[in-house]
C-alpha positions as CSV (number, residue, x, y, z in Angstrom):
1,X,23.7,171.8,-182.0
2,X,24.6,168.9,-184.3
3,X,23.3,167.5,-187.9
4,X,21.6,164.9,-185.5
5,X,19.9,167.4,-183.6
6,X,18.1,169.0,-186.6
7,X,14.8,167.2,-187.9
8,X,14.7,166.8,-191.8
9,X,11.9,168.8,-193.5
10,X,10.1,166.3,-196.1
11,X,7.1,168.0,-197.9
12,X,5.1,165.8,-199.9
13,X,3.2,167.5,-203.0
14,X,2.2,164.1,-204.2
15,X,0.1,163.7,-200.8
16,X,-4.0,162.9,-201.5
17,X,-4.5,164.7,-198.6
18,X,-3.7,168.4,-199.4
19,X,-7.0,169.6,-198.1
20,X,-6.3,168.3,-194.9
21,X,-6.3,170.7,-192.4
22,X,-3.0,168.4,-190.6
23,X,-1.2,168.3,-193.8
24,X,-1.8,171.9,-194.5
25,X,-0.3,173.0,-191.1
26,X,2.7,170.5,-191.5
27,X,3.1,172.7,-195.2
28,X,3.1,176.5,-193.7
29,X,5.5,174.9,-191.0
30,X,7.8,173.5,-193.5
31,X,7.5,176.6,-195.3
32,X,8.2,178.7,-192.7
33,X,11.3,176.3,-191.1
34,X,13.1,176.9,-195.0
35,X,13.1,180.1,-195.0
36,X,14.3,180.9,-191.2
37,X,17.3,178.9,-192.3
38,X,17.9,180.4,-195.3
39,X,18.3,183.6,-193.4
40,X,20.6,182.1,-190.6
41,X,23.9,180.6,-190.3
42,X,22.4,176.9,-190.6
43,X,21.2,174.5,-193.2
44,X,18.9,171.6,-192.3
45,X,18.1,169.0,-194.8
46,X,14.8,169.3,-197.1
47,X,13.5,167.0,-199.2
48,X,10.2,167.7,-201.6
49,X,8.9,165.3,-203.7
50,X,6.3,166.0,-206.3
51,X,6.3,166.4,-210.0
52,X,9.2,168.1,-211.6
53,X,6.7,171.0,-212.5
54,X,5.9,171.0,-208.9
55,X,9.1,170.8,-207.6
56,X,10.2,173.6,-209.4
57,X,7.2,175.8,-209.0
58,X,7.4,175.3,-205.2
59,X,11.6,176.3,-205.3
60,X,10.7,179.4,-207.8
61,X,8.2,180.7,-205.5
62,X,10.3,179.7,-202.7
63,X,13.3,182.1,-203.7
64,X,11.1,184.6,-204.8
65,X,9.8,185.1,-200.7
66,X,13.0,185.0,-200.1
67,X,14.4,187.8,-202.2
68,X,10.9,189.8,-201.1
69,X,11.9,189.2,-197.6
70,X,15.3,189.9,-198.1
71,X,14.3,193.8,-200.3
72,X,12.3,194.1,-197.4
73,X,14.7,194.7,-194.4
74,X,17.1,196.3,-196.7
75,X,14.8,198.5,-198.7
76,X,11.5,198.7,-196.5
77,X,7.8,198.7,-198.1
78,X,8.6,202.0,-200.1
79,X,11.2,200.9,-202.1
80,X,11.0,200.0,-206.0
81,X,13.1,197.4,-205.2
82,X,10.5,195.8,-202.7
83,X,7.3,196.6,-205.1
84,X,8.9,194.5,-208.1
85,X,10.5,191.5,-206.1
86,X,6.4,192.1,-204.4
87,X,4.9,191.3,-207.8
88,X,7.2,188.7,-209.0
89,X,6.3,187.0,-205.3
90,X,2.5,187.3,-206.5
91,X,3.6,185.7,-209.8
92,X,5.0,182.7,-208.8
93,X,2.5,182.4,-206.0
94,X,-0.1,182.2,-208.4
95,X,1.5,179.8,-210.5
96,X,2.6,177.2,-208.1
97,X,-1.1,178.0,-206.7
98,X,-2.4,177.3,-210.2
99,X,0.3,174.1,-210.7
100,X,-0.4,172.2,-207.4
101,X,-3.3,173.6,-206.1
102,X,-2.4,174.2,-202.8
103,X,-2.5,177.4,-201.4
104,X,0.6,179.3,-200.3
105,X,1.1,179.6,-196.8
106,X,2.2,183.3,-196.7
107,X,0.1,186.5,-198.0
């Protein structure tokens, strides 16, 4: 596989049409894409546009998934470890919730 083989990821928080039900699956799938490569050997190219407040909300709540994910499969449900990174996850979710007004894809 080559950089021209991989298919940019461009998610769109500007977009009029959040509450489409399209747009909405095109988000959790974006979603979902970044985060299966931040946990493998490739990258693939993302772009987000948005506000800055937006931007940042979504790349704050982004990396806190990821470090829940990651406590996760070291630590399991159990750990301390997993329960903060949990609640900082439900922080930022509610924030970029509360920011863009979208929902997050992932409870």
């Amino acid at each position: 596989m080559n950089d021209k083989d991989i298919t940019p990821i461009v998610i769109d928080l500007t977009s009029q049409n959040k509450l489409n039900e399209s747009w909405l699956r095109l988000f959790g799938y974006g979603v979902k894409s970044i985060l299966s490569h931040m946990f493998g050997e490739t990258s693939i190219p993302v772009t987000v546009r948005g506000s800055k407040g937006d931007i940042t909300s979504f790349a704050n709540t982004l990396g806190r998934e990821k470090n829940y994910l990651t406590s996760y499969k070291k630590f399991g449900l159990d750990n301390p470890k997993t329960y903060r990174n949990k609640s900082l996850l439900d922080r930022a979710v509610s924030k970029f919730e509360g920011k863009t007004g979208l929902k997050w894809p992932f409870k």
